[in-house]
C-alpha angles and dihedrals in degrees: 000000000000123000114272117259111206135194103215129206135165121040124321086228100057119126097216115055113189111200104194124192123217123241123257106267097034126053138229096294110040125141088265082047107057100038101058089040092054091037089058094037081056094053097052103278126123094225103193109193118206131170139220121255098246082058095041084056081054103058086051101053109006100236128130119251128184103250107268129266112281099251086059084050099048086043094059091047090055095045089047082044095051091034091057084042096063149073098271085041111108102190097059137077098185135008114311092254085063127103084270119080122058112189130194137121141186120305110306086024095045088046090047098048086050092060091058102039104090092047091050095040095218116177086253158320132268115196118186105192101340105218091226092171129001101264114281095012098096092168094059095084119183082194106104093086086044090059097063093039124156118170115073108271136192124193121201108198132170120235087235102040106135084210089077145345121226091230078058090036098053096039083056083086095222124194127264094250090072130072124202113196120187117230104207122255089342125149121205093305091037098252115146136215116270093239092055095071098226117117120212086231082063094040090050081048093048088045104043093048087047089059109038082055094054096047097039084047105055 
């Protein structure tokens, strides 16, 4: 596994460091990206990007791959999680399994990052848009690891997202270890219809302040 390569934003001193991991088809610094990663860097939070190796290909050649096999995936969460834990790693004032990292991501990378954080103990989880089912497929649940969570979670889920409908949502009987909070009319990347008044610049504030609470307030 290569060495993680990282976009940071916030402060190097902070106490509480966020790594965040991109979605399947947009890479590190998209505009989502970016704009959640900036918005909690903003608020206090050492927000540290990294990005999968499939996307990682694709910056280097600019050719489109099919995200990697979950055990790839699981892999490059342990090793960003091992690289901000340790001496070189700017975020961190302690071992990763310390009060210190969050982890999380959008969607693939937020799904992937909730099926390691109990093992790594980080201080907690950041989902943006959790893919709960493929669109349409309703019966093809990714629950079951969400059922036994640990570590403090928040979910961040629009009200449109075809991943998942908050009538679905609320009857999965989640844990109370994991909070689920609605971003108005959003679909997967939390952007609303024009006739619901809401903006997506609204909906990324909303969101980013959500989550650098939860986290800060844990």
């Amino acid at each position: 596994m290569s060495k993680a390569r990282f976009i940071f934003d916030g402060p190097e001193g902070a106490p509480v460091a966020l790594a965040l991991a991109h979605g399947a088809g947009a890479p590190m610094d998209s505009p989502f990206m970016a704009h959640i990663a900036q918005g909690l860097g903003a608020r206090g939070l050492r927000v540290a990007r990294f990005e999968f190796p499939y996307m990682a290909a694709r910056r280097a050649d600019g050719k489109k791959r099919p995200p990697d096999r979950a055990p790839v995936l699981l892999d490059s969460w342990r090793a960003a999680i091992a690289a901000l834990a340790g001496p070189g790693g700017q975020p961190g004032s302690g071992p990763a399994n310390g009060p210190g990292l969050a982890i999380g991501g959008k969607s693939l990378g937020g799904r992937m990052a909730s099926l390691i954080a109990d093992e790594a103990g980080v201080r907690a989880l950041v989902c943006l848009g959790y893919p709960f089912h493929p669109p349409g497929r309703p019966e093809k649940l990714r629950t079951a690891h969400l059922l036994e969570l640990v570590t403090p979670a928040l979910i961040l889920h629009g009200t449109r997202d075809p991943f998942g409908k908050p009538e679905e949502i609320d009857a999965y009987g989640l844990p109370p270890s994991i909070r689920v909070q609605y971003v108005e009319d959003g679909d997967h990347s939390f952007k609303p219809r024009v006739r619901s008044g809401r903006t997506l610049e609204q909906n990324l504030e909303e969101a980013v302040a959500t989550a650098a609470g939860f986290v800060a307030g844990l």
